[in-house]
N, C-alpha and C positions, 0 to 999 in steps of 0.2 A: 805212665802210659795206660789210657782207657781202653779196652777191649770189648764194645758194646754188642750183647745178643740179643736180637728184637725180640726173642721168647720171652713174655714175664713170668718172674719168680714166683708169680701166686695165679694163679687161673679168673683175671677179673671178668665177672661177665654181670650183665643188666639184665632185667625182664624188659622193662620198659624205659623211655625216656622220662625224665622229672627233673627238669630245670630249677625248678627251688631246690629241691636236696643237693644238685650241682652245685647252689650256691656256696651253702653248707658247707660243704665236703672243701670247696678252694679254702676254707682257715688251715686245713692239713696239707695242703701246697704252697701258698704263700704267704701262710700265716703265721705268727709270732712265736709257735708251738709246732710247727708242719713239719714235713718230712725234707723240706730243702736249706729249714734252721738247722736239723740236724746234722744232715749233711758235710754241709756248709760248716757249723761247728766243730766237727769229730776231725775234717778235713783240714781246718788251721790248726787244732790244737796238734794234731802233728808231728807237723813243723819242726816243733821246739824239743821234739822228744825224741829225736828220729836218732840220736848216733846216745847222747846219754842214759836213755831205755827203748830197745834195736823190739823187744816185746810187747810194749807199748804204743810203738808206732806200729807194728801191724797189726796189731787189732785196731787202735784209732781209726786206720788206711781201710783195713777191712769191715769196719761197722758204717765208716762215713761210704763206701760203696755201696754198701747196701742200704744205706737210706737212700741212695739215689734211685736205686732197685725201686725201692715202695714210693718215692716221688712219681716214678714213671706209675706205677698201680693206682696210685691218687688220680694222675692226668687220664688216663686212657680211662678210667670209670667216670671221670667227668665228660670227659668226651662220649664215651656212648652214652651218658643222660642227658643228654644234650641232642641225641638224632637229630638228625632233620632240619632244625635250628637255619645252617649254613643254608640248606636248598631256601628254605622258607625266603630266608633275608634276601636272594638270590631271584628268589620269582616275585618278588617286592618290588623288583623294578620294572614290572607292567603293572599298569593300576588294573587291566581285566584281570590279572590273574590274582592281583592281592585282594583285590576286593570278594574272590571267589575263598582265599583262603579266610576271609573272614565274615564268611555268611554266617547271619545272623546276630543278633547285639549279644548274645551271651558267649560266643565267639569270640566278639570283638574284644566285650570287655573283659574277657580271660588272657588275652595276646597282651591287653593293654597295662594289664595288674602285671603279668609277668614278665614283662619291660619294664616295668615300673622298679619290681623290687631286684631284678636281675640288668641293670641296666649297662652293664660291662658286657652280657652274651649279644645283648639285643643291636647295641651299634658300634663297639668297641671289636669284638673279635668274630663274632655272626657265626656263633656256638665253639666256638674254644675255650679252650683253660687259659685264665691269666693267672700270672706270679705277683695275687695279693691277695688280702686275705677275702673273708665272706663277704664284707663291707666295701671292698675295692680298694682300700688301702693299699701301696705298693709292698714288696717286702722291701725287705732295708739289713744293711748290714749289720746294724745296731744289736739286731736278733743274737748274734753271735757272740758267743762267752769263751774267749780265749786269755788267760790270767799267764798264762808259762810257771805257771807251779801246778805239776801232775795232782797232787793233794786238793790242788783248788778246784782244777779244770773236771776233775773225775766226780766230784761232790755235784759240781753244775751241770754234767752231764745223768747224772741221778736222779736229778732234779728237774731237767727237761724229758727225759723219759717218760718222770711221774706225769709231766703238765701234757703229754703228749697220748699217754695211756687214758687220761681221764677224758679227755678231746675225744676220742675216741667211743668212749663209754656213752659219753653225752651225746654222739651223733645215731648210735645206736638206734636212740628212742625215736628218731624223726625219720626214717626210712622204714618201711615194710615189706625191700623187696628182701626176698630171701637171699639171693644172689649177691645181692649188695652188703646185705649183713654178713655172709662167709667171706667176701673181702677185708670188712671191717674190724670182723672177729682175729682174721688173720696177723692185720697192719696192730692191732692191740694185742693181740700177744707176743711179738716180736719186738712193743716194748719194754715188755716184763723181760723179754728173753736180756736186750741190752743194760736194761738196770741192774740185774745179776751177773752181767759181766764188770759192768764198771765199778759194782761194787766187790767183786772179788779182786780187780785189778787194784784197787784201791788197797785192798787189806798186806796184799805185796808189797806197799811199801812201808816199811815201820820205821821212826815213829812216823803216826799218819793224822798225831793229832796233837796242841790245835794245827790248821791247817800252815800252811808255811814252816817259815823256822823259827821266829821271836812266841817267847812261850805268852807272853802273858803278864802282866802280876797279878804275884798273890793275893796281894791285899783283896783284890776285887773281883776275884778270879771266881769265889763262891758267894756273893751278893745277892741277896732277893730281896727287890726292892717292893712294898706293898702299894705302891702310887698310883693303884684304882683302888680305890677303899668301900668299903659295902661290900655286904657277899662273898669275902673273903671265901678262898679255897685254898686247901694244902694238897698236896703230892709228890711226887718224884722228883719235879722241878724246882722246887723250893723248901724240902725237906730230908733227908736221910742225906745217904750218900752223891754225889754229881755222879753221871754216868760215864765219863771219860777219866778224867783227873782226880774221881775220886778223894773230894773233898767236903767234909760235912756244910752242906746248905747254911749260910749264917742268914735268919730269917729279919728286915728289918722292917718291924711295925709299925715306926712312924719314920720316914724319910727327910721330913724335914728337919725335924726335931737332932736326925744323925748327922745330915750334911751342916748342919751348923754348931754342933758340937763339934766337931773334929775338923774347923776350918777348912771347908770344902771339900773331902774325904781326904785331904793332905795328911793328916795326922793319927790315921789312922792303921792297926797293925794284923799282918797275917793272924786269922783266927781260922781254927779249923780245919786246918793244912798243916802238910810237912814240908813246902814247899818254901823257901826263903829267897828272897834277892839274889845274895847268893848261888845257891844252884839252882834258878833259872839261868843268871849270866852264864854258869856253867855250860849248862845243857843248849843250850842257844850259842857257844863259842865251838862246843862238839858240833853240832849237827851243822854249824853255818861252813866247816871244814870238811866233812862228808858230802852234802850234799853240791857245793862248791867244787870241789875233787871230782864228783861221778862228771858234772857237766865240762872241766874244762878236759878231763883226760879221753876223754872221750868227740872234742872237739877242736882238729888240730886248727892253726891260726895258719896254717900257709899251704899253697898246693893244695886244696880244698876241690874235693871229687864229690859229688853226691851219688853218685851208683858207682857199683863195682861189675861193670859188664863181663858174665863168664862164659 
């Protein structure tokens, strides 16, 4: 159940109208990174978590609402950059009055460019916000990364944060109204705020890596393969310890030279590890029984209620 209050959660306001930055600003409404992917995202993933993590699902329920929150902050700053737009298109349909609003050629040819490159305000909604991106693209459900493994879903929701914070960053630099920028400042730091949730929701579940439940093998588990040659570099990635599994980097200098000694890497043996065949089946026959367990006892098969009215 939606309980919608026309107040917005952030105080949006414009100095002025500026239909190109309107542009703009639609990739964070109905773009591949916006605020109605996220939504939309945090909102199915859900779903799948709602009785086998009851904590999970309210923060999901409660983050995907409040992206809906800053969708609505997205639309209504596009709408006030857009003023006027709807009258103009509106008194377009007397030619004495269009032609009065387009006195003079640098006039004209200013309405004309900005039809041009706005051409979804111009004849499509005649100053509204669409649900696509800068380009006019429509949005699309595709957007949306719902896996049904918490470990996966919370890693991709990390991840659209980032692409949504940096969105953000980069819109910065093509507005100068002030007004605009304390909105944007706002929409950008409340995706640092979500990244630090999901990545704390994340650390609640152990193990939490790799993601899913099948570990891995070891054989190939710490490989570094050098297969851009020239310029070599070493580091973290491909040297000392791995930063999860904790496996010394086996570094390999020529790759071909390795996939063909060792019949396609078939023949070749855990280095570097204390991880064996063995106890991965292990650890992969525990957790496939744990996490299996949390989901069906927690989800009966019959007489199935989704709320508990009290």
């Amino acid at each position: 159940m939606f309980y919608h209050v026309k107040e917005l959660q952030f105080n949006a306001r414009v100095s002025q109208p500026d239909p190109r930055f309107a542009r703009l600003l639609l990739e964070q409404f109905g773009g591949g990174n916006g605020e109605l992917k996220a939504a939309m995202q945090y909102f199915v993933q859900a779903f799948s978590c709602k009785n086998a993590y009851p904590d999970k699902y309210d923060m999901l329920m409660d983050i995907a609402s409040e992206e809906f929150s800053h969708l609505e902050i997205v639309g209504a700053t596009i709408q006030m950059l857009l003023a006027n737009v709807n009258g103009e298109m509106k008194d377009a349909a007397d030619s004495a009055e269009i032609n009065e609003m387009l006195k003079g050629k640098g006039a004209k040819e200013d309405l004309i460019h900005t039809a041009t490159i706005n051409p979804q305000f111009a004849v499509l909604t005649a100053g509204g916000p669409t649900v696509t991106d800068s380009n006019g693209f429509p949005w699309n459900g595709a957007y949306v990364n719902a896996n049904g493994d918490l470990t996966v879903d919370l890693r991709s929701n990390i991840a659209a944060e980032s692409r949504a914070k940096i969105v953000y960053e980069y819109l910065l630099k093509f507005t100068d109204d002030p007004y605009v920028k304390e909105t944007l400042i706002f929409l950008m730091t409340r995706e640092v705020t979500h990244f630090q949730q999901f990545e704390a929701a994340l650390e609640t579940i152990q193990p939490n890596f790799p993601p899913g439940i099948l570990q891995g093998d070891p054989r190939y588990s710490n490989l570094y393969f050098n297969t851009s040659q020239g310029q070599d570099a070493k580091g973290p990635w491909n040297e000392g310890e791995s930063s999860r599994l904790k496996e010394e980097w086996q570094y390999i200098q020529d790759p071909l030279k390795e996939v063909c000694s060792t019949n396609g890497l078939t023949d070749v043996e855990p280095k570097g590890t204390d991880r064996t065949e063995k106890s991965v089946k292990e650890t992969e026959k525990k957790l496939s029984k744990e996490r299996s367990k949390e989901v069906k006892s927690a989800n009966p098969t019959e007489n199935q209620q989704w709320s508990e009215y009290k």
